[in-house]
N, C-alpha and C positions, 0 to 999 in steps of 0.2 A: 139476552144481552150479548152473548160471547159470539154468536151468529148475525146478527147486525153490527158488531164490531168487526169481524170476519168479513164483510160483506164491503165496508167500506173501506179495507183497506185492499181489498180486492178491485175497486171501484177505483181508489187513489192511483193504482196503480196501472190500470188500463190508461189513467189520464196523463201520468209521466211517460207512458213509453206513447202515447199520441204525441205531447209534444216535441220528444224526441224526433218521431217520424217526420215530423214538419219540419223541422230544424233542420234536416238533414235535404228534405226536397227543397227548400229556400236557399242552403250554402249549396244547391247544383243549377239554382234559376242564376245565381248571383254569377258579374261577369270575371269577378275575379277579387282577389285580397287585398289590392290597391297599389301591388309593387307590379303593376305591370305582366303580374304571371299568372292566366287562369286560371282556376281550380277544377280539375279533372275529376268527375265524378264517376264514381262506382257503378262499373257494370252498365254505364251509357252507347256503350260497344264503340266508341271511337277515342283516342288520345288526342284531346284538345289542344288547338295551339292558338297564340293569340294574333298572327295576322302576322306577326314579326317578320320585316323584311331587311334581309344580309345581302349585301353587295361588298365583291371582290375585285379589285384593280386586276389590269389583265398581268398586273407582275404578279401575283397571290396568284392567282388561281391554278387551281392543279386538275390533271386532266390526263390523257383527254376519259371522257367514260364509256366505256365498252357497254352495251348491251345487245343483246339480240333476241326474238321469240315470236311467237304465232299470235296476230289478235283474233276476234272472236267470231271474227266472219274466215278463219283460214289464210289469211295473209301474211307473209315474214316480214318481218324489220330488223333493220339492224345499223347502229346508231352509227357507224364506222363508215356506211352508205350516205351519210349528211354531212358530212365534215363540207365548209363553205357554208353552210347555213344555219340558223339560226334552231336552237330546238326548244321547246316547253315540254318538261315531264310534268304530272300530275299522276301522283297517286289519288286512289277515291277508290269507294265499291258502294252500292245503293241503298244500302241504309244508313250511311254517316250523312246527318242534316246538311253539316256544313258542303258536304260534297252536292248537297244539291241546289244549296243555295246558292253557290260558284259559277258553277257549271252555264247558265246562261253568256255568264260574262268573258269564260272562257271560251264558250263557240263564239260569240260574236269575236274575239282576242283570233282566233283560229281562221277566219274568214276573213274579215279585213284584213289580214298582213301577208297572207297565202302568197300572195303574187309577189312579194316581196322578197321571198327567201326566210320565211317563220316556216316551222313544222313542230306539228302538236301531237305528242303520244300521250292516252295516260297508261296508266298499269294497274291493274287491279289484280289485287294478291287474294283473294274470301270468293267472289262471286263463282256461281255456275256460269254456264255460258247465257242460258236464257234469262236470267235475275242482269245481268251486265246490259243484255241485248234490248230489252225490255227498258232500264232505265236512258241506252241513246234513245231508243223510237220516241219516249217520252218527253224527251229534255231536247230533243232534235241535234243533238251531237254530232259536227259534222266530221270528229276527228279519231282515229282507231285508239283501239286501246289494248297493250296483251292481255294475255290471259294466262297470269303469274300465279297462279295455284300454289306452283312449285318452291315460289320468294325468289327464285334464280335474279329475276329484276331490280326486286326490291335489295336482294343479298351485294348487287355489283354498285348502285348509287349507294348504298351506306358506307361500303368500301369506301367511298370516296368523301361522303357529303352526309351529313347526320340528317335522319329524315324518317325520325319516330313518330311525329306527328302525321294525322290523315285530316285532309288531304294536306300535303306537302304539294309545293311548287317547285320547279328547278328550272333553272333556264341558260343554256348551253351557250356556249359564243360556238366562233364559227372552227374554233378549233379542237369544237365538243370538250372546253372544260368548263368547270362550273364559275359559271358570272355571279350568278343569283339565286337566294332561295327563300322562299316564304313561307314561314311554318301555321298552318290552319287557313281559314277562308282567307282567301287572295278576292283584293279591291280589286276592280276591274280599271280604273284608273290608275292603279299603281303598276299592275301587270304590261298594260300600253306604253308607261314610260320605261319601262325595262326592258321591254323588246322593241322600240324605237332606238333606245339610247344603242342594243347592240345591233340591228340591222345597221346603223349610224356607223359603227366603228369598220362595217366593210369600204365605206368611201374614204375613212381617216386614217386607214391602217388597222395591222391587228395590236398594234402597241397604243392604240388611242384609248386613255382615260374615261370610264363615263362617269356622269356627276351620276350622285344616290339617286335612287327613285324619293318622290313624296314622300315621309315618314318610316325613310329605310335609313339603317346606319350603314355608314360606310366602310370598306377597309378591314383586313383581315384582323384589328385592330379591336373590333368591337366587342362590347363587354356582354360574355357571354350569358351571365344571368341575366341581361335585357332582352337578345334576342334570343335565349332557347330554352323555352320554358319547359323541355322534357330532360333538361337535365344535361344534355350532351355536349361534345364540343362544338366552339362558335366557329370553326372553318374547317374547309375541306382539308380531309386526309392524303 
């Protein structure tokens, strides 16, 4: 009696920590709490963000941002060398999903505006060179990316611009300060109006206004519990 009793509360108990287990995989399928703020799951190896897109009047924006370093094929950059045009950073490295599910719409964002006066760096702070190298050839990435090992990259945009989320989007005016930034997968339709609206402010002026992208808040104004779901401050430093 005292061994079949034994037995099933041994039993009860594998059954409570199963459902536990599943509780826990279903609050990491789920897209969020319903305030607009994902739920970052344990040990997913990336910090989720919800798409959130922040836009800065060219009076707000602060700038310009310095960065420089080697991409992965041995080439320099340095952000100081683009001042007049337009820049997109993306953080990512190859195993964050969202960084691959992006990535399409960002080469296509990186080729149609080329000739325009757009320039697309991303930064990758985790990767080796071949796990980086590996995931352009795959995804046909047409646009370089350093090879920030170091954080020295990622250490100079935080300076300026909160950008704990992967992948984070940034996108430079022509005076390399920060116009815009979009914390986790970036729409690829939102991303087009954003780098339209600021190729646009070189025929207008650098003092020309752009309206929000689709689904972005405006203005250094914006409340930051909407747009930043890791917690930081809603505008640049």
């Amino acid at each position: 009696m005292r061994t079949s009793r034994t037995s099933r509360t041994r039993r009860a108990a594998r059954v409570l920590a199963a459902a536990a287990a599943l509780a826990v995989v279903l609050a990491g399928c789920a897209a969020g709490d319903g305030s607009g703020t994902p739920d970052d799951v344990v040990d997913q190896g990336y910090q989720s963000g919800d798409g959130s897109t922040t836009t800065w009047a060219p009076a707000d924006r602060v700038g310009p941002v310095d960065i420089a370093g080697t991409d992965y094929e041995g080439g320099a950059h340095d952000l100081a060398q683009l001042r007049g045009d337009v820049v997109l950073l993306n953080t990512w490295y190859a195993a964050c999903p969202p960084c691959r599910a992006e990535a399409p719409d960002l080469a296509a964002v990186a080729t149609d505006y080329a000739d325009q006066g757009l320039h697309v760096l991303g930064i990758n702070s985790r990767d080796a060179a071949g796990t980086a190298q590996a995931f352009q050839r795959e995804l046909a990435v047409p646009y370089p990316s350093l090879d920030d090992t170091s954080g020295a990259a990622v250490a100079a945009l935080q300076g300026v611009v909160p950008v704990s989320a992967v992948p984070t989007t940034v996108l430079l005016d022509r005076q390399g300060r920060v116009a815009a930034r979009v914390l986790g997968l970036a729409d690829g339709s939102v991303l087009r109006s954003l780098v339209e609206e600021l190729l646009a402010e070189g025929d207008a002026g650098p003092d020309a206004t752009p309206a929000p992208a689709p689904g972005a808040t405006g203005g250094a104004a914006a409340d930051p519990a909407a747009v930043d779901p890791v917690g930081t401050a809603d505008a640049p430093r």
